[in-house]
Backbone as ProteinMPNN parsed JSONL, in Angstrom:
{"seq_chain_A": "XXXXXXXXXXXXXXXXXXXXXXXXXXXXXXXXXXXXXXXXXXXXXXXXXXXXXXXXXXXXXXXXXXXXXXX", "coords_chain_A": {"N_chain_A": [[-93.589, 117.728, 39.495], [-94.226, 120.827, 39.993], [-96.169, 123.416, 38.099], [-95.435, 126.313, 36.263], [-97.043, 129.233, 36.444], [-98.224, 132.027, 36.156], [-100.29, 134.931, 36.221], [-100.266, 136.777, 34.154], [-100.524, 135.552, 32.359], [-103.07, 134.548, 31.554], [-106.529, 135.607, 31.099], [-109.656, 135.972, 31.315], [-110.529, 133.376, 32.664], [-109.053, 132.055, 30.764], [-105.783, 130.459, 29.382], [-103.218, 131.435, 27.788], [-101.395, 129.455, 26.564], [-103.366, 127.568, 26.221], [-105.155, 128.974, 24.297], [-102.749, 128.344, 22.407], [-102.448, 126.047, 21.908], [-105.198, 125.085, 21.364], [-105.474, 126.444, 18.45], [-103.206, 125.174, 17.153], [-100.665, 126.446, 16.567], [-97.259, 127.173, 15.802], [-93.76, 127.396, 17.165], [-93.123, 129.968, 16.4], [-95.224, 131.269, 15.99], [-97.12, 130.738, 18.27], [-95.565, 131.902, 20.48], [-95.419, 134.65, 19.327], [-97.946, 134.908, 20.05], [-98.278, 134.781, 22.502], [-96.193, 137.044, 23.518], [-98.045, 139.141, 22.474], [-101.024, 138.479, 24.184], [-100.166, 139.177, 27.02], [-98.818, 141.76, 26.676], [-97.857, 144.034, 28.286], [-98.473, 143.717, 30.939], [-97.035, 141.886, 32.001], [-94.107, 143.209, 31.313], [-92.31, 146.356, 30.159], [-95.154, 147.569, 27.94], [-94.323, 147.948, 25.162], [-92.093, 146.577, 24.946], [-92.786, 144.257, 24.464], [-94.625, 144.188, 22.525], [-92.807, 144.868, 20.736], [-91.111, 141.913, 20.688], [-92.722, 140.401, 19.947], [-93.613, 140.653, 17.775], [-91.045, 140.716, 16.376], [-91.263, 137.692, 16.587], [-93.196, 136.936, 14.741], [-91.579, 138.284, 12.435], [-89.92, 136.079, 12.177], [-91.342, 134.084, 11.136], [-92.864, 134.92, 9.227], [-90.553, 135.399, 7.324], [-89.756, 132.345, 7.346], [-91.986, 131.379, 5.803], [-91.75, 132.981, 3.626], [-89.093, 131.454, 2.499], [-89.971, 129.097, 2.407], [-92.077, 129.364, 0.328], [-90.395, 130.237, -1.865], [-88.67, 127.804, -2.271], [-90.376, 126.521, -3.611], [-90.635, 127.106, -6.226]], "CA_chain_A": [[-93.048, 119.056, 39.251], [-95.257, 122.149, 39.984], [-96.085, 124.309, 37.015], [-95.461, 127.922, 36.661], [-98.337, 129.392, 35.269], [-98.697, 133.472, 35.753], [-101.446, 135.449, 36.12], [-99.988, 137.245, 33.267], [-100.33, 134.718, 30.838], [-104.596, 134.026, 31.985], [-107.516, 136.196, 31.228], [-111.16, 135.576, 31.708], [-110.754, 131.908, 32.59], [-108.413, 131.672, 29.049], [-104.646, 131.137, 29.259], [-102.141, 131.519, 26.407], [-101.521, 127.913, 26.142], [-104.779, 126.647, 25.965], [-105.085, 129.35, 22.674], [-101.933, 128.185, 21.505], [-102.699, 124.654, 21.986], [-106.333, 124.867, 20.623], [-105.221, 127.235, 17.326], [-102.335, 124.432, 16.647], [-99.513, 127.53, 16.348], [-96.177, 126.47, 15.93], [-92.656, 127.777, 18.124], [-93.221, 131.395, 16.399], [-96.571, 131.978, 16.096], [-97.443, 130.957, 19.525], [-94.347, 133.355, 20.958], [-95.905, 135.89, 19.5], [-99.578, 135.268, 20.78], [-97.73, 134.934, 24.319], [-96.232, 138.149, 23.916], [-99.059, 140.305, 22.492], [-101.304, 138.393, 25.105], [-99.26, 139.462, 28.219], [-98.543, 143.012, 26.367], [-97.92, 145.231, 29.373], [-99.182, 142.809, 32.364], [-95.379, 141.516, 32.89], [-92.833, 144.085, 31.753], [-93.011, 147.367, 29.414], [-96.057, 146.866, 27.067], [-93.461, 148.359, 24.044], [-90.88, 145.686, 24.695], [-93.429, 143.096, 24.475], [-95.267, 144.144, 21.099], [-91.691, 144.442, 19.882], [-90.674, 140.594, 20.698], [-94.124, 139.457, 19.055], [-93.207, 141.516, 15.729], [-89.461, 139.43, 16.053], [-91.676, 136.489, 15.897], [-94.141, 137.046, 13.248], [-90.823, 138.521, 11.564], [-89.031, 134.994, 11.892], [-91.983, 133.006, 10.564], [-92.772, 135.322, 7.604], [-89.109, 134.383, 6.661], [-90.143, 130.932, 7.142], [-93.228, 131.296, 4.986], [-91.38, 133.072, 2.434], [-88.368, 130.793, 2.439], [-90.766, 128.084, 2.093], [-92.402, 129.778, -0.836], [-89.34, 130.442, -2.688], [-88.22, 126.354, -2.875], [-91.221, 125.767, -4.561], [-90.836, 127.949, -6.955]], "C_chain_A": [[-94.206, 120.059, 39.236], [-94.985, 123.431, 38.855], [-95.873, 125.771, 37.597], [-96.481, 128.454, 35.779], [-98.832, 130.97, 35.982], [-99.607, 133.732, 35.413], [-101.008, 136.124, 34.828], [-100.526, 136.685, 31.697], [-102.653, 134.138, 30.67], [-105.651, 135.967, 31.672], [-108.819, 135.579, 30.825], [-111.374, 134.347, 31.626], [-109.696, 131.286, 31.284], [-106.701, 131.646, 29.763], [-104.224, 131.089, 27.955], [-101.914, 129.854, 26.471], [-102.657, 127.462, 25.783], [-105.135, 127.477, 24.349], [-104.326, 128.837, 22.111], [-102.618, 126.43, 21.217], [-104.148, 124.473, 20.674], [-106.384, 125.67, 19.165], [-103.778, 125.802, 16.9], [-101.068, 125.493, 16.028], [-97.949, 126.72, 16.619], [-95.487, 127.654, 16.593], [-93.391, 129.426, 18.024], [-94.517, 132.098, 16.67], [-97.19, 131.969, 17.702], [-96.396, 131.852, 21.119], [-95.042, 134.463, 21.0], [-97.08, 136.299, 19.871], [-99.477, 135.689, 22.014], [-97.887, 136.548, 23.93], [-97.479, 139.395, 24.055], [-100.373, 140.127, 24.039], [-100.983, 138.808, 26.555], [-98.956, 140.928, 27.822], [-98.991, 143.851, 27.688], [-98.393, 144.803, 30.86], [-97.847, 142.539, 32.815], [-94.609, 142.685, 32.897], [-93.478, 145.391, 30.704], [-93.858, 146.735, 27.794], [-95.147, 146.854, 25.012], [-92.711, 147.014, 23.83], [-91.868, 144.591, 24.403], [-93.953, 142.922, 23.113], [-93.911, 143.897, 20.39], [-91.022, 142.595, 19.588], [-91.989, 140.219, 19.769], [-93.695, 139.851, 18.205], [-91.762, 140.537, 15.61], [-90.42, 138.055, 15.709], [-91.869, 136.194, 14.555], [-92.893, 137.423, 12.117], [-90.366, 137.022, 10.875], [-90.241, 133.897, 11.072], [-93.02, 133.762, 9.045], [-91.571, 134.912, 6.947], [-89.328, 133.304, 6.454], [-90.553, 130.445, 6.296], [-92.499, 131.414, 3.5], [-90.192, 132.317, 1.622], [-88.677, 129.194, 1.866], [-91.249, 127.812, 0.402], [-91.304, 129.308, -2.297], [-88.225, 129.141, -3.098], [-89.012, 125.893, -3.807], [-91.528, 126.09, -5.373], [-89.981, 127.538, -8.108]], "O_chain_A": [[-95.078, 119.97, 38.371], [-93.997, 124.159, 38.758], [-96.018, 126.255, 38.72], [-96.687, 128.143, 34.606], [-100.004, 130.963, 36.358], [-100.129, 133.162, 34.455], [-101.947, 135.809, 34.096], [-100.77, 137.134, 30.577], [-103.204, 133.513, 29.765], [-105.333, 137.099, 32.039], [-108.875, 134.685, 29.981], [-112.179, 133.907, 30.805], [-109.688, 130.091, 30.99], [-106.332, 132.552, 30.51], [-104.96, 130.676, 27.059], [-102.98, 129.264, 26.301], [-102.691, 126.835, 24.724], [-105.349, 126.79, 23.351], [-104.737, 128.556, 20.986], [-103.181, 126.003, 20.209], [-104.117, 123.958, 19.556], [-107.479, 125.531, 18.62], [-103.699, 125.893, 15.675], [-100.587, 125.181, 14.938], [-97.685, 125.879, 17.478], [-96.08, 128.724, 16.729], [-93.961, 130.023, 18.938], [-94.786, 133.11, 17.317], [-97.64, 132.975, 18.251], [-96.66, 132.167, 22.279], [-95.333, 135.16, 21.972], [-97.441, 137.463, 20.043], [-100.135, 136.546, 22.603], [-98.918, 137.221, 23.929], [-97.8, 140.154, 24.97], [-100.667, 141.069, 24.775], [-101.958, 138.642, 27.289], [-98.778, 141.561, 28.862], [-100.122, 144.208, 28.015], [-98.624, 145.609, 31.761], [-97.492, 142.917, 33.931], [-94.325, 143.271, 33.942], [-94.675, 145.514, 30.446], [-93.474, 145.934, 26.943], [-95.34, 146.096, 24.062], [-92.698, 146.429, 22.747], [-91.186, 143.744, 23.826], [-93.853, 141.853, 22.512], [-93.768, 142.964, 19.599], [-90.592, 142.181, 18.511], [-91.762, 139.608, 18.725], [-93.124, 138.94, 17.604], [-91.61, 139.716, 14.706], [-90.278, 137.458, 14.642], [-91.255, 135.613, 13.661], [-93.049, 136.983, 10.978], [-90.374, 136.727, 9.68], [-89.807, 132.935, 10.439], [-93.647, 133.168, 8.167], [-91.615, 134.089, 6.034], [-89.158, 132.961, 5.285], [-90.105, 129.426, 5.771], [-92.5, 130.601, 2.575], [-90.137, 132.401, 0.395], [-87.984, 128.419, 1.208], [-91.066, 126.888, -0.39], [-91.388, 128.507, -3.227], [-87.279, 129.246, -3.879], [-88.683, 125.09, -4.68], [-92.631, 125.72, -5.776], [-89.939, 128.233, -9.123]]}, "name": "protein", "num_of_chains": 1, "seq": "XXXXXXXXXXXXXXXXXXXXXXXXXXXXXXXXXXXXXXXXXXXXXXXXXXXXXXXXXXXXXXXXXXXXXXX"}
C-alpha cells in the first residue's frame, strides 16, 4: 500500500508523525500538533488553529475528568 504523506504535513526534513511519534502524544494531542503544524499550508490557516484548540479542548476534559476521579 503506498502512503500518503503531504508536503503539508513535512518541514525542514521533519514530518508531523515523526514529532508525534518521537513526543509519545496520544489521539488528541497529536491532532492538534497536526493541525497547528499544517496551519495555513492545506486549507484556511483560521480553520486549522480552530480544530487544534477542539483538540487540546477534548483532552483538557480528559485531564480534568481524570483529575476529578481521584479526588
Amino acid at each position: 500500500m503506498d502512503e500518503i504523506r503531504p508536503d503539508y504535513y513535512k518541514a525542514n526534513g521533519l514530518e508531523a508523525f515523526d514529532v508525534i511519534d518521537a513526543f509519545n502524544f496520544n489521539f488528541n494531542l497529536g491532532n492538534a500538533f497536526k493541525y497547528i503544524a499544517r496551519a495555513g499550508k492545506k486549507d484556511n490557516k483560521v480553520e486549522d488553529l480552530k480544530k487544534a484548540i477542539t483538540y487540546l479542548n477534548r483532552e483538557i476534559e480528559k485531564c480534568q475528568d481524570i483529575a476529578n476521579i481521584g479526588q
